[in-house]
C-alpha positions in Angstrom: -9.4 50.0 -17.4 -9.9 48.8 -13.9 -7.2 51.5 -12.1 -6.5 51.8 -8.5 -9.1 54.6 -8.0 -11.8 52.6 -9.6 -10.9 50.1 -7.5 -11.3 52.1 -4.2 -14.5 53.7 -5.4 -15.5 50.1 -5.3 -14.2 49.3 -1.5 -15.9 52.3 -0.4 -19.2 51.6 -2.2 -19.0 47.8 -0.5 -18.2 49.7 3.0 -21.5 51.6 2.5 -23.5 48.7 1.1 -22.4 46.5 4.2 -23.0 49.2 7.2 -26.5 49.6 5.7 -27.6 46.3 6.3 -25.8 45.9 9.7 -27.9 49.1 10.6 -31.2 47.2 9.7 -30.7 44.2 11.9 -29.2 45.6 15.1 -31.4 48.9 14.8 -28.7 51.0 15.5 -26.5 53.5 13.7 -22.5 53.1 12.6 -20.7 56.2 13.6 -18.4 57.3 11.4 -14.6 59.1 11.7 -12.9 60.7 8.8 -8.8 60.4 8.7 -6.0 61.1 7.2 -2.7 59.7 6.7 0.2 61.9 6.9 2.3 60.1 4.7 -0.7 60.0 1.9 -4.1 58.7 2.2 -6.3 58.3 4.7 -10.1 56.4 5.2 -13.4 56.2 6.8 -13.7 54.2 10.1 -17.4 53.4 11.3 -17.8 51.8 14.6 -21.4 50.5 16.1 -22.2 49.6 19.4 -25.4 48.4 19.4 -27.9 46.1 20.6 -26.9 43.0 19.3 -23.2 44.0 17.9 -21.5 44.7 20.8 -18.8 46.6 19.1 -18.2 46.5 14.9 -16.1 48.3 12.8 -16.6 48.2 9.1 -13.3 50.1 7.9 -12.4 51.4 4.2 -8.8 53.2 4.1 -7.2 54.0 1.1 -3.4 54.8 2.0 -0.1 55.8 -0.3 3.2 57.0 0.1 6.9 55.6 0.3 7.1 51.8 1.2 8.8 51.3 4.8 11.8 49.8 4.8 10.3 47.8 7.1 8.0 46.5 5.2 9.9 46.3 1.8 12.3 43.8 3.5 9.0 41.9 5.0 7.6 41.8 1.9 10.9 41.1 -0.1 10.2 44.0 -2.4 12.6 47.2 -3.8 11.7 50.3 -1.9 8.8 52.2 -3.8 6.0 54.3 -3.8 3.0 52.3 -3.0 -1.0 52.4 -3.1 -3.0 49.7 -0.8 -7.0 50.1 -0.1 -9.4 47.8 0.8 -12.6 46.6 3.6 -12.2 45.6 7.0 -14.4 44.2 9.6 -14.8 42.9 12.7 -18.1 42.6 14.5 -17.9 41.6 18.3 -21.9 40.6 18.9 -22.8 40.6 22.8 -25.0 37.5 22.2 -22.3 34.5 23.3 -24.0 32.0 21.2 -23.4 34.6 17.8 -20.0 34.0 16.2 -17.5 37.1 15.7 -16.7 37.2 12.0 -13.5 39.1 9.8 -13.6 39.9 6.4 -11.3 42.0 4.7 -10.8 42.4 1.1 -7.9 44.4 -0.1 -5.6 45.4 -3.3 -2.2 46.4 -3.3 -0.2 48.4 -6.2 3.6 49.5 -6.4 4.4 52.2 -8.6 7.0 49.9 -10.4 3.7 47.8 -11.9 4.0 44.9 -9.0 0.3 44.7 -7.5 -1.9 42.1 -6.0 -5.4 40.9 -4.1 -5.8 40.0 -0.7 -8.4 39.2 1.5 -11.0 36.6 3.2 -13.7 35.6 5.9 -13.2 33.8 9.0 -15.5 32.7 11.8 -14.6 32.5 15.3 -17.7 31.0 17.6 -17.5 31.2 21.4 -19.4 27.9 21.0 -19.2 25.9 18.0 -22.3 24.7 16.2 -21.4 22.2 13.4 -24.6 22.8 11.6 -23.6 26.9 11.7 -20.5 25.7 10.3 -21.5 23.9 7.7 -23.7 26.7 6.2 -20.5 29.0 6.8 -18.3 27.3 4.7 -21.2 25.9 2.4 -21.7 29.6 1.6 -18.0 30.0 1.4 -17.4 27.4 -1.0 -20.2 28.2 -3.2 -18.5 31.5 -3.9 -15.0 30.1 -4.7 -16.3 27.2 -7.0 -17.6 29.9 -9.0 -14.3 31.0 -10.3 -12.3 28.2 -10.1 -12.7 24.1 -8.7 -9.4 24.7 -6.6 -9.8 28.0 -4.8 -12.4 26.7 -1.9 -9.6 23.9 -0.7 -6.4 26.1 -1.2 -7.9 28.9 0.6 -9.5 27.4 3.6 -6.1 25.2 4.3 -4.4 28.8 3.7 -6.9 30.3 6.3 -6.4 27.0 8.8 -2.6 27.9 8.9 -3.3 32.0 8.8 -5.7 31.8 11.8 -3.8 29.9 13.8 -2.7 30.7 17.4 0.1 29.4 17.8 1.8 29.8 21.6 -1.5 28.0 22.3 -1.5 25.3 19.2 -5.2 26.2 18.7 -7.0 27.8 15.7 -8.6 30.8 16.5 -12.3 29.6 15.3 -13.6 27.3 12.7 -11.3 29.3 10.0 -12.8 29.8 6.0 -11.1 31.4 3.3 -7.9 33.2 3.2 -5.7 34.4 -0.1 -3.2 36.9 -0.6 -0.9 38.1 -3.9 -3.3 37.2 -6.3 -1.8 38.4 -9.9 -2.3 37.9 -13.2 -1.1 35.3 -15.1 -1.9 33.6 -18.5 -5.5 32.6 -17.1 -6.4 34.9 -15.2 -6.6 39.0 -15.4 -6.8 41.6 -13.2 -10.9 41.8 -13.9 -11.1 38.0 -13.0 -9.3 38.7 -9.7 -11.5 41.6 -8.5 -14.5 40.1 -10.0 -13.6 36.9 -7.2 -12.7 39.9 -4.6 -15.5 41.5 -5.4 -17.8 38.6 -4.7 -16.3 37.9 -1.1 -16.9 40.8 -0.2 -20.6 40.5 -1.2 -20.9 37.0 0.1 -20.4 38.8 4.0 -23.7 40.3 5.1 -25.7 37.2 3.6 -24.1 34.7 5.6 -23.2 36.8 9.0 -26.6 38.1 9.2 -28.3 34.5 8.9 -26.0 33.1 11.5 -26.9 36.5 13.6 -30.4 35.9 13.0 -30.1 32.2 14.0 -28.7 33.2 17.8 -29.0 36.7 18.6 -32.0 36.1 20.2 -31.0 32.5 22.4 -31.2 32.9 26.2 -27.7 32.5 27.9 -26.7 32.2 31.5 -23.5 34.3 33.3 -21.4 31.6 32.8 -21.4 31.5 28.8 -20.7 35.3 29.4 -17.6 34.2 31.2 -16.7 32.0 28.7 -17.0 34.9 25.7 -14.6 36.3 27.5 -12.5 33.7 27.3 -12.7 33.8 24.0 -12.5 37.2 23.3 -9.1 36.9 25.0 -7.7 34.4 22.6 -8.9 36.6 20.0 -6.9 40.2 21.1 -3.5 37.4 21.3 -3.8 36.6 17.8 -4.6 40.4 16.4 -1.4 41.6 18.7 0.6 38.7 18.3 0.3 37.1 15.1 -2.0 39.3 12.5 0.0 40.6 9.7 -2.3 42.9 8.9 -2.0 44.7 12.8 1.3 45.4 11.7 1.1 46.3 8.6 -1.1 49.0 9.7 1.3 50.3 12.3 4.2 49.6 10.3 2.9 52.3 7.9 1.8 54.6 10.0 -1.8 54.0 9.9 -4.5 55.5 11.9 -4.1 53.3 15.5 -7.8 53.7 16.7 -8.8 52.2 13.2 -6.1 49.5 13.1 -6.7 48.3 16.7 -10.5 48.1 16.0 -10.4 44.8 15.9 -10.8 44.4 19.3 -13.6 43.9 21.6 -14.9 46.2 24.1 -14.4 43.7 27.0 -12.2 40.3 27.5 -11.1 38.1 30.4 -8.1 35.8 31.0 -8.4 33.3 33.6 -5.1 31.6 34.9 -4.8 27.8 33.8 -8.5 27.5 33.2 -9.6 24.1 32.1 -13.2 24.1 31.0 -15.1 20.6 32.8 -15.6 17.4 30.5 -18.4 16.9 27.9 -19.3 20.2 28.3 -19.8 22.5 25.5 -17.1 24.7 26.4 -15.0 21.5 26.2 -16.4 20.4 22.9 -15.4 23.8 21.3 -11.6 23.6 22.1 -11.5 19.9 20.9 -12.2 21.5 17.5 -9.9 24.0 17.6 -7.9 21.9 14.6 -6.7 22.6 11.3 -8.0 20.7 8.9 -11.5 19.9 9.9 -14.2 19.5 7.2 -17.2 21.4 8.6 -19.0 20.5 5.3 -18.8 17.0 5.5 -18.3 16.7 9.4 -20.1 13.7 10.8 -18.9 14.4 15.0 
């Protein structure tokens, strides 16, 4: 029977599975901070700042206790006890031309029998490459066709609207897969829905540390520094503005230092800053859109 405590036993294995490999390619150790939830619960936070991550996080938390108001009424659900674990990570490199990535995989379980699956990867470049891009969601799709025809199309239009900045009607990078509340129904069991979960989570370190590979070691100037900042920026607004899962986190009293992770050690805002025509930085916020086909892009 696949039971919530299975199912954490799982996360943290994936958590230990995924800082192991991060440790081989940036040479550099995770350092790790046990917590505990007063409410019920608690996790495992590691954070690396290394020599090509920048900062990282790679978070397991397995939390319980009464469900908020708050977040009862958000979530349009009776108040209950409830269960959530799952993965996080962010990874901040300190190359520009490396892409920050997000993946999170997560389960949630009421003790009234309501539970669900959650989770995804998205890409944000400080410089788009299409051809970094296509192998992104290439990867990304080759792990949802596996389960069903539909999932790679629902999911990345789900992760286009998700990852979307709206006070500044920009995505906030080249998007991928997003899902949330995935139950069982007459097709599909509980097993089926991990199994999928499951494999997300495994399709990470593959395709971040190829794409990390690809750039960490590409010369740069100040000025595309400048511009990661820039980016980095846009990055924090969306986490404190618009990320459910930022306030999820604080909504339930979780652990702040883990929750606000996400962001990076350094970031800039320029006022009005337009970057100059037919430049890179130019061609990167011109494909800012929902909807693009990296897989199929032709420019």
């Amino acid at each position: 029977m696949l039971t919530k405590e299975k199912i954490a036993e799982k996360f943290q294995s994936l958590q230990d599975d995924i800082c192991q490999q991060l440790e081989q390619v940036d040479g550099s150790s995770f350092k790790e901070d046990l917590w505990e939830r007063p409410g019920g619960g608690g996790g495992r936070t590691r954070i690396i700042m290394g020599n090509h991550i920048e900062k990282g996080g790679v978070n397991f938390s397995a939390v319980s206790g009464e469900l908020p108001e708050k977040i009862s009424k958000a979530l349009q659900l009776d108040k209950c006890d409830f269960f959530a674990t799952g993965v996080s990570i962010v990874l901040h490199p300190s190359n520009p031309f490396v892409p920050i990535i997000h993946m999170n995989v997560r389960y949630f379980e009421m003790d009234n029998g309501i539970w669900w699956f959650g989770g995804g990867i998205d890409l944000t470049p400080h410089y788009i490459n299409p051809k970094d891009a296509y192998f992104f969601h290439t990867k990304l799709k080759e792990t949802c066709d596996k389960y069903h025809s539909e999932y790679y199309s629902k999911f990345k239009q789900w992760a286009d609207d998700y990852f979307y900045i709206k006070h500044r009607k920009e995505t906030r990078g080249i998007g991928g897969i997003f899902f949330d509340r995935l139950s069982e129904d007459s097709d599909i069991s509980k097993k089926d829905r991990f199994e999928f979960v499951w494999d997300v989570g495994n399709t990470f370190c593959p395709v971040y540390l190829e794409l990390l590979n690809r750039n960490k070691d590409r010369n740069y100037l100040q000025e595309h520094k400048e511009w990661q900042l820039l980016r980095r920026g846009r990055y924090v607004e969306f986490n404190l503005v618009w990320d459910k899962g930022t306030k999820f986190g604080l909504d339930t009293d979780g652990r702040t230092e883990s929750i606000l992770m996400s962001l990076p050690a350094t970031a800039n805002w320029v006022y009005d800053y337009h970057p100059e025509k037919d430049s890179p930085e130019k061609f990167t916020l011109n494909h800012l859109k929902k909807g693009l086909d990296w897989i199929n892009y032709t420019g």
